[in-house]
C-alpha positions in Angstrom: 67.9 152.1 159.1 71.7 154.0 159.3 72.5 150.4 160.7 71.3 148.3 158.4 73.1 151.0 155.9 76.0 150.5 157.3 76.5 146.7 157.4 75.6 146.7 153.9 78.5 148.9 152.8 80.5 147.6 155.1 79.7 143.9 152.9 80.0 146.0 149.8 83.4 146.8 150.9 84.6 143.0 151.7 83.1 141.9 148.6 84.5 144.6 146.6 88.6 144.0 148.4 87.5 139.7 147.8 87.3 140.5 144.4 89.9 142.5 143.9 92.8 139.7 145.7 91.5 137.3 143.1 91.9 139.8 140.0 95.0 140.4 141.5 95.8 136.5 142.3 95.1 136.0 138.5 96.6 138.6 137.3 100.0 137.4 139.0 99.1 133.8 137.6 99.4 134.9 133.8 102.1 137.7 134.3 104.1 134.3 135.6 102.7 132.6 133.3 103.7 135.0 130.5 107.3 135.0 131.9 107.8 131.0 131.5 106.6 131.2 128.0 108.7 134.3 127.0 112.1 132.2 128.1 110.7 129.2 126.3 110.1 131.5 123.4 113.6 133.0 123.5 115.0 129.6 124.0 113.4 127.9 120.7 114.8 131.3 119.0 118.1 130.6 120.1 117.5 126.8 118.4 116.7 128.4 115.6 119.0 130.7 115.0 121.8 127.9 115.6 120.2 125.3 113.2 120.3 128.0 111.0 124.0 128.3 111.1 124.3 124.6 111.0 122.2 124.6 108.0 124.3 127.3 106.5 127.6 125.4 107.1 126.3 122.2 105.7 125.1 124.1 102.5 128.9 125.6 102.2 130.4 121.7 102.8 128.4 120.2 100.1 129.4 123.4 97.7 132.8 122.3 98.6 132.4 118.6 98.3 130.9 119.0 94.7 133.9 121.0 94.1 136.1 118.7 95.0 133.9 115.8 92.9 134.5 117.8 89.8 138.2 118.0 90.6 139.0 114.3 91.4 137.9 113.5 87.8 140.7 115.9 86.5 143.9 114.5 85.3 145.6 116.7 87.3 144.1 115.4 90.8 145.1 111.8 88.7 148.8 112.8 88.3 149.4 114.8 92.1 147.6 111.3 93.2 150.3 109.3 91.2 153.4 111.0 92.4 152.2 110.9 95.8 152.6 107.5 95.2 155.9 107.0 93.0 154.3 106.3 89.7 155.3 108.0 86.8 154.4 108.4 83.1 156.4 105.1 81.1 158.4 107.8 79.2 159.2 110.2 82.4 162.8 110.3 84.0 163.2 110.9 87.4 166.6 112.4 89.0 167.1 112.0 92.4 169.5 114.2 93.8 172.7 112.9 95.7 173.5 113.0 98.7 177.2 114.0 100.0 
């Protein structure tokens, strides 16, 4: 009997270390696993995070451009407009300056 004991725990060892490399073998499988998904994670974050900012500055550019719709309607952008051009009201005199 002490052999028959002692194949059988030497069996219940192997078993027991065959059990414990595929635990382990898993366990390396999802820590890996766990690693590609954090960088994707951190990655989409990053996307986020810069949309965000995109979003942001596009919010401030149409604040601005229905600023500046408000002010083209003013006679004052109609005027600046005008003179950039070299009109002038029928009853305005220009001087020009001479030059030596």
């Amino acid at each position: 009997m002490p052999r028959n004991y002692a194949k059988k725990k030497k069996s219940h060892k192997a078993a027991m270390v065959m059990i414990f490399l595929v635990v382990a073998f898993f366990c390396g499988t999802l820590a890996i696993a766990n690693s590609n998904k954090q960088e994707e994670l951190d990655k989409d974050l990053q996307e986020v995070q810069r949309l965000q900012e995109l979003i942001q500055e596009q919010e401030n550019r149409t604040l601005e451009l229905q600023d500046l719709k408000v002010y083209v309607k003013t006679l004052k952008y109609v005027e600046e407009k005008a003179k950039e051009l070299g009109l002038v009201y029928p009853d305005e005199i220009l001087y020009k300056p001479r030059v030596p």
